[in-house]
C-alpha positions in Angstrom: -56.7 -8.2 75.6 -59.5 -7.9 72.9 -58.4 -6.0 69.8 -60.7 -2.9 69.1 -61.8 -1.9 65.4 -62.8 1.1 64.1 -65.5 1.3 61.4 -64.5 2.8 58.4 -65.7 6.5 58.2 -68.6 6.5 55.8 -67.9 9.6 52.8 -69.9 12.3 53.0 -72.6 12.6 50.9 -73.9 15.8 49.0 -77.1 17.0 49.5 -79.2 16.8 46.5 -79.9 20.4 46.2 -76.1 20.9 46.1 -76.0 21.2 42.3 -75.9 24.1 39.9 -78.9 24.6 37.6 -78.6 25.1 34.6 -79.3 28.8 33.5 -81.4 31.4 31.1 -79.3 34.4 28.8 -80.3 36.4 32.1 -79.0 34.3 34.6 -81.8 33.0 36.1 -82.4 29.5 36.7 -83.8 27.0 34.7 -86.0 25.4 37.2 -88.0 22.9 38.0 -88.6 22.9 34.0 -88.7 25.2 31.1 -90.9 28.3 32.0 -92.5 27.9 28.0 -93.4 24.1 28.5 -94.7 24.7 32.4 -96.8 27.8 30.9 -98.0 25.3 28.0 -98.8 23.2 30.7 -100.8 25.9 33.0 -102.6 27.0 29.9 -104.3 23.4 29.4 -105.5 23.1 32.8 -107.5 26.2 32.8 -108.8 25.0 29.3 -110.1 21.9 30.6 -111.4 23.2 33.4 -113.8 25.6 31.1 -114.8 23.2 28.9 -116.6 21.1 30.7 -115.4 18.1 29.3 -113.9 14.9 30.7 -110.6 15.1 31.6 -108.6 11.7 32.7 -105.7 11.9 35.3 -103.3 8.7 34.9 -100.6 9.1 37.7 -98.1 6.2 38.5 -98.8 3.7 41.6 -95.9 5.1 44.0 -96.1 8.2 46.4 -94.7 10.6 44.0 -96.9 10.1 41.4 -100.2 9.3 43.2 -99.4 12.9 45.2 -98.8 15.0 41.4 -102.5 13.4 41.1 -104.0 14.4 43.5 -103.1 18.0 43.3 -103.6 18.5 39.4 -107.6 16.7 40.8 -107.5 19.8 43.3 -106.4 22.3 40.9 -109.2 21.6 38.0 -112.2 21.6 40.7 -110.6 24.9 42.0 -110.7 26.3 38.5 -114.1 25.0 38.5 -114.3 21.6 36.7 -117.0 19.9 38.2 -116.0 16.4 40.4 -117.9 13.8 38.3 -115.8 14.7 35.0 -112.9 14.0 36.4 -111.9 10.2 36.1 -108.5 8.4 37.2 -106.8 5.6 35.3 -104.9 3.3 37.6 -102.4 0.8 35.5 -102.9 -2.5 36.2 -99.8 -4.8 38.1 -96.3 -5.3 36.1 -98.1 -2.6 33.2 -97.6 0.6 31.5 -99.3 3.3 29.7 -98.1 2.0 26.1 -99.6 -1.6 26.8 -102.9 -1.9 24.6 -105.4 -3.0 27.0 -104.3 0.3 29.2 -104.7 2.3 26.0 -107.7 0.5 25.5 -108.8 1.3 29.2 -108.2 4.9 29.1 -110.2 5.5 25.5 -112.8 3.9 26.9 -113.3 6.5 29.3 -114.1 8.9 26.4 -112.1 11.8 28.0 -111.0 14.9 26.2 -108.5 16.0 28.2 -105.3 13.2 29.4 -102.8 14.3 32.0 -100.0 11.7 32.1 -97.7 11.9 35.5 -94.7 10.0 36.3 -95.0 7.7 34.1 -91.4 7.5 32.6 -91.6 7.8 28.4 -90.6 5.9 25.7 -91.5 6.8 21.8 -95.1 5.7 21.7 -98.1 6.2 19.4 -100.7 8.8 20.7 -101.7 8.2 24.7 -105.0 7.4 23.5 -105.9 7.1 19.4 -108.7 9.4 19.6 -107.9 13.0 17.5 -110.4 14.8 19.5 -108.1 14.0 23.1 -105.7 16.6 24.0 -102.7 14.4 26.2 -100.0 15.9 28.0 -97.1 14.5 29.6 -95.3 16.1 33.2 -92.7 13.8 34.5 -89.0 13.6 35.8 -87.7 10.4 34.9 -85.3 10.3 31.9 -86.1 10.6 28.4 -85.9 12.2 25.4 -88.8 10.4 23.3 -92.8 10.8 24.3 -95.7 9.6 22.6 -97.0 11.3 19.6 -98.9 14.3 19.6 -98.8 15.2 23.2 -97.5 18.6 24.8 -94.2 17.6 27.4 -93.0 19.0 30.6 -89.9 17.4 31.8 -87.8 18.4 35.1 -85.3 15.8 33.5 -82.5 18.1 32.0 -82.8 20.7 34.8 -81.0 19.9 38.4 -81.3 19.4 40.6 -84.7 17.4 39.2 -87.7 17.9 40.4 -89.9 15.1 41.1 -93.2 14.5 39.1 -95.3 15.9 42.6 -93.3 19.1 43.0 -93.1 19.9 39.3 -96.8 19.5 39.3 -96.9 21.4 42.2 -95.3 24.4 40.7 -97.1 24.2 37.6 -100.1 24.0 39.4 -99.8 26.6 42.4 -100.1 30.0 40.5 -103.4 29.1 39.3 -105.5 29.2 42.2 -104.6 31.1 45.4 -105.6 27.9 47.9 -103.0 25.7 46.2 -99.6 26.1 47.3 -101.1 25.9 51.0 -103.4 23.0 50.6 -101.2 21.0 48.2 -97.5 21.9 49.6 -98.0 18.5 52.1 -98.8 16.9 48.9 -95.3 18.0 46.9 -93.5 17.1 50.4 -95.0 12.9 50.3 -94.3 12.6 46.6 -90.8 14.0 46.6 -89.9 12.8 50.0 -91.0 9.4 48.6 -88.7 9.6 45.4 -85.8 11.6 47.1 -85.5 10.5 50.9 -86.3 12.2 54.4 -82.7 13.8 54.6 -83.2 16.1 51.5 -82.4 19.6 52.7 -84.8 21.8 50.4 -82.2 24.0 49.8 -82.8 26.1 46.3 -84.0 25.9 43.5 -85.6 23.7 45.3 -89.3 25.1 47.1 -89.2 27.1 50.9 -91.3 24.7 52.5 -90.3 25.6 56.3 -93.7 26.7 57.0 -95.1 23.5 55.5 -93.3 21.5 57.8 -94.4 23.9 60.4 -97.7 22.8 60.1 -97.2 19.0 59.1 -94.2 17.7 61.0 -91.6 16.0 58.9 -92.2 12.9 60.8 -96.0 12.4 59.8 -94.6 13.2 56.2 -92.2 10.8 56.1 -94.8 8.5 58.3 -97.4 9.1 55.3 -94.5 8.2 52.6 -94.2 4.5 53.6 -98.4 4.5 54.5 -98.7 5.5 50.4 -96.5 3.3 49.0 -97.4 0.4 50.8 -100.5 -1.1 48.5 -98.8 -1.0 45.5 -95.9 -3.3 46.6 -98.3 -5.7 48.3 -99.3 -8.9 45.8 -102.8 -7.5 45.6 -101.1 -4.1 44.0 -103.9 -2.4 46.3 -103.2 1.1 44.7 -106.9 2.6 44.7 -106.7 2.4 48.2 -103.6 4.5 48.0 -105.2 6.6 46.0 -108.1 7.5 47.7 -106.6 8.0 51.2 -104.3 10.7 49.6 -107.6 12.4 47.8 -109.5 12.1 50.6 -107.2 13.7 53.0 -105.9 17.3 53.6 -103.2 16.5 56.7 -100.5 13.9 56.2 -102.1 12.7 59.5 -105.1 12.0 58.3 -103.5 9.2 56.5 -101.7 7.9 59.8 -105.2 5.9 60.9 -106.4 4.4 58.0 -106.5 0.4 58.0 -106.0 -0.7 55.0 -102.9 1.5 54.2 -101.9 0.2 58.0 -102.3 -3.1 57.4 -100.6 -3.1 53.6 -97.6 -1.6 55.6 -97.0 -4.3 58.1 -97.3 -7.0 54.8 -94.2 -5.3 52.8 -92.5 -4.9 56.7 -92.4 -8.2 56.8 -91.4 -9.2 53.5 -89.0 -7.3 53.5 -87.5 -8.6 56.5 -88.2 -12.3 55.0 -86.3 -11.3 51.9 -83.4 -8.5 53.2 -80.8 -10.4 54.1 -80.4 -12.1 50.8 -76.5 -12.1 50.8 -74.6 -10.5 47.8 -72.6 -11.8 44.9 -70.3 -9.2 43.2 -69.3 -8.5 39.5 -65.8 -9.5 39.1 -64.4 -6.1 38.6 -66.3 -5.4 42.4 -68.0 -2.3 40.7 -71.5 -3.7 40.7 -73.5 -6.4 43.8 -77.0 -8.1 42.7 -79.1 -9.4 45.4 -81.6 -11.9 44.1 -85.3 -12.8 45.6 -88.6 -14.7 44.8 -91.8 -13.1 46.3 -94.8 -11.5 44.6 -94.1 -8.4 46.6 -93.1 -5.5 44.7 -90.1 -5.3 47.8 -86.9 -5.2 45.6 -86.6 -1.2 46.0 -86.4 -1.5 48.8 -83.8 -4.5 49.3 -81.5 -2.4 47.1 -81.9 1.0 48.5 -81.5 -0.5 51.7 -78.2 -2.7 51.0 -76.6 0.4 48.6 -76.5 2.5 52.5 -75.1 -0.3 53.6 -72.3 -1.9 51.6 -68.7 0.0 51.7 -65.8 -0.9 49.3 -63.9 1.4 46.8 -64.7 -0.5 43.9 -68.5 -0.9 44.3 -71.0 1.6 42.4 -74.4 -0.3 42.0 -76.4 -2.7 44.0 -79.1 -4.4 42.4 -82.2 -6.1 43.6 -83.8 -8.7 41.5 -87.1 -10.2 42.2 -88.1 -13.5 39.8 -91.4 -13.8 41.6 -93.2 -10.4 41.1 -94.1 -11.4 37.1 -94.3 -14.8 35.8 -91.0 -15.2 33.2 -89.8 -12.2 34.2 -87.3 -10.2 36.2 -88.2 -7.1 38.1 -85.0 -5.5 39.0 -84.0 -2.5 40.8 -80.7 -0.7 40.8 -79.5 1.9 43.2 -76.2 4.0 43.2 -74.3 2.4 46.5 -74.0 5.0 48.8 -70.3 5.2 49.0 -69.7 5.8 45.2 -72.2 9.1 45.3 -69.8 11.6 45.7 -67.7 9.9 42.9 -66.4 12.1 39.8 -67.9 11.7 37.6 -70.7 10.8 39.1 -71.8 7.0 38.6 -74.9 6.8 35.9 -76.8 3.6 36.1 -78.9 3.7 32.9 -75.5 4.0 31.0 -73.7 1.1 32.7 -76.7 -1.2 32.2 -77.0 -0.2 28.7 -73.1 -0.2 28.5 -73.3 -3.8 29.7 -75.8 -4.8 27.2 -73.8 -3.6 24.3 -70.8 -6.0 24.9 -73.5 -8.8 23.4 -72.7 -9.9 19.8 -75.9 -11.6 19.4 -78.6 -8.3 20.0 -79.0 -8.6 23.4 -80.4 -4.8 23.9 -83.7 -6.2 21.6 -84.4 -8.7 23.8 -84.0 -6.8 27.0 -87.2 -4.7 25.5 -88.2 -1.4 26.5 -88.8 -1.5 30.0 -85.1 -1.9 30.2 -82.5 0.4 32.2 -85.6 3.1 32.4 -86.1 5.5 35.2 -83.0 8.1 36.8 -79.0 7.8 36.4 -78.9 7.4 40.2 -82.2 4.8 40.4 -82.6 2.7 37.4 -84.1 -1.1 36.7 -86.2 -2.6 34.1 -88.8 -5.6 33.6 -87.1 -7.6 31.5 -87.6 -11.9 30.6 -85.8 -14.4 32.9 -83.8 -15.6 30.3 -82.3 -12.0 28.8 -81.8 -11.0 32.3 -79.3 -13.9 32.9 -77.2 -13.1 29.8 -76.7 -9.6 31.5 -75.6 -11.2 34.6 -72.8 -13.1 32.7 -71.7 -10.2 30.5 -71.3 -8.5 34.0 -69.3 -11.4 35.3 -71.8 -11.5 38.5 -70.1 -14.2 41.2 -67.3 -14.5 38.8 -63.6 -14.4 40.9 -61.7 -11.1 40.7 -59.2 -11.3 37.5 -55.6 -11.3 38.3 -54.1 -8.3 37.4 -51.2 -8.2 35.2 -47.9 -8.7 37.1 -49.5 -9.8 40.5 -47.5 -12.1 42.6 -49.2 -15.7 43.5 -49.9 -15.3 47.3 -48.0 -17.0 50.0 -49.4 -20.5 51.0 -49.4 -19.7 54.4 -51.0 -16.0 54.0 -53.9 -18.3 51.9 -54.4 -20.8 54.6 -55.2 -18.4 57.1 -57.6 -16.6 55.1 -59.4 -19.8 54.4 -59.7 -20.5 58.3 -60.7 -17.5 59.2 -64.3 -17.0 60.1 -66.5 -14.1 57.8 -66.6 -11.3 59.7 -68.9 -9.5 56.7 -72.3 -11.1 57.4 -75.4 -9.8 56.7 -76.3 -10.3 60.3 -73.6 -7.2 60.9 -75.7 -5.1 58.4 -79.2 -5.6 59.7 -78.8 -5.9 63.4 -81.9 -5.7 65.4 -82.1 -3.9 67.9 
């Protein structure tokens, strides 16, 4: 008779609304940001929108920030800044704001008036050296330290966080009255795209149950993948991105374009070439790295995909590193598995990577640079040379054996041997069955 098995029961995971926010003398929540910097923030807009002047929107490449763009582009014509002042700065592949051809880029452009989203934020000199410029800064990922002399708005210290798209979004939907309905699809992509299709919207978070009335969930989440496609392609197609999601005013619209169409089916398929990269584990079994080689910007993907997957007690990260995306480089990503995310206390990646890096003697940390361990707690990763990144990997004992705990008996010969003849019944072929 053939012996049954049961699965293990996965834990249940809390929603990500199911947090308490933190609170004002009155009570009231603190949410998505500080009402001072997010009035700071509203108060800029309409001044570049009277003025007149140039004004320079530099959102990141994925879904969440590309949408924040979009609506802040919306929200200035509303208030009356006329189309052909209004310019967008798109980095360039494996780059970031700080780099000096991108500052170089943006000055260039001569604008008066910078709006940075999503960009994460490191201590930096101005956005752009020009005195005249007035930058400001609206993001979610964390950090303490911005570049000089420009105004902040930061959902980062306030949970549950707000992504970049529905901070904007709530900055930007008091100004004008066709806003929160024309932009609320908008907010849904971006933080959809950063936060998952299972997020409840419960509050702080937004009522959006008549947005979904009108846009179903499915094209949303249909439109999500359609967005983020281009940039992880090798071309890092991102204008194209770009200008379906400024061109459109219904997720659906989005749904037929070609080009985002055919970007999709590229990353679909290299991310099945590349998925079922088998794991190696650290020795203590708290962390698993997956490692691939393709130009594709596919390795968040791999590791949110293999952190639902993967079940043990021990584990608490996966990560996905990719040595083909940037010559001498790695590109790694690093998601919270999802059986450790009801842990207490809860599991921070940027601290463990960090943690990791301080048990160097020989500095390490420098030569990881600053692109490393950046992002959230539960979705970190870094850009970081070939050769630093493998130094990590030892200091985390990655493929090392388990150590033998103090006081553990050798095991039986015979309980060995059978271990060693019996077939794997953990392959990656149980994980990613096709159907």
């Amino acid at each position: 008779m053939k012996r049954t098995t049961t699965a293990k029961p996965r834990p249940k995971v809390p929603d990500y609304c199911d947090v308490e926010p933190k609170r004002n003398e009155n009570g009231k929540p603190i949410w998505p940001a500080p009402e001072e910097a997010m009035e700071k923030a509203r108060a800029l807009i309409k001044e570049c929108a009277a003025s007149g002047k140039k004004a320079l929107i530099v959102p990141d490449k994925d879904a969440d920030g590309l949408s924040s763009g979009v609506t802040l582009y919306r929200t200035l014509t509303a208030l009356g800044l006329d189309k052909s002042l209004i310019d967008v700065h798109l980095v360039q592949k494996g780059s970031n704001i700080h780099v000096q051809s991108e500052r170089e880029a943006m000055s260039a452009k001569n604008p008066s008036y910078i709006f940075v989203l999503d960009q994460g934020s490191v201590a930096a000199p101005p956005v752009i050296d020009s005195l005249d410029t007035k930058s400001i800064i609206i993001d979610h990922h964390l950090s303490d330290l911005f570049p000089e002399r420009a105004e902040v708005v930061s959902a980062c210290h306030y949970p549950p966080v707000a992504t970049t798209s529905l901070l904007t979004y709530e900055i930007c939907k008091t100004l004008d009255d066709g806003i929160e309905s024309s932009c609320a699809y908008l907010a849904c992509i971006g933080t959809h795209g950063d936060l998952g299709n299972t997020l409840k919207w419960q509050p702080p978070f937004p009522d959006m149950k008549e947005a979904f009335k009108i846009h179903t969930k499915k094209s949303i989440n249909d439109a999500v993948s359609l967005v983020n496609a281009p940039r992880r392609t090798s071309k890092y197609d991102v204008i194209t991105a770009w200008t379906a999601l400024l061109d459109s005013t219904d997720p659906k619209d989005l749904l037929s374009n070609g080009r985002l169409q055919g970007a999709r089916a590229e990353i679909n398929e290299e991310v099945e070439i590349n998925t079922h990269t088998p794991p190696k584990f650290s020795a203590d079994g708290r962390i698993a790295v997956l490692r691939i080689n393709t130009p594709a910007q596919v390795h968040p993907v791999i590791a949110t995909r293999w952190a639902g997957y993967l079940n043990s007690k021990a584990l608490e990260i996966v990560v996905c590193a990719n040595s083909g995306y940037l010559h001498g480089m790695i590109n790694f990503s690093c998601r919270v598995a999802r059986c450790a995310r009801s842990r207490d206390p809860p599991v921070n990646i940027i601290e463990s990577l960090k943690a990791a890096a301080d048990l160097s003697t020989d500095g390490l940390k420098g030569r990881l640079g600053e692109s490393f361990a950046r992002g959230h707690k539960e979705a970190s990763g870094g850009v970081v040379p070939a050769e630093a990144f493998e130094e990590l990997m030892q200091l985390l004992k990655i493929g090392e054996k388990p150590e033998k705990k103090d006081g553990e008996d050798e095991p039986k010969s015979k309980k060995l041997k059978t271990v060693e003849k019996s077939p794997q019944k953990n392959t990656i072929g149980n994980y990613f069955r096709k159907t």
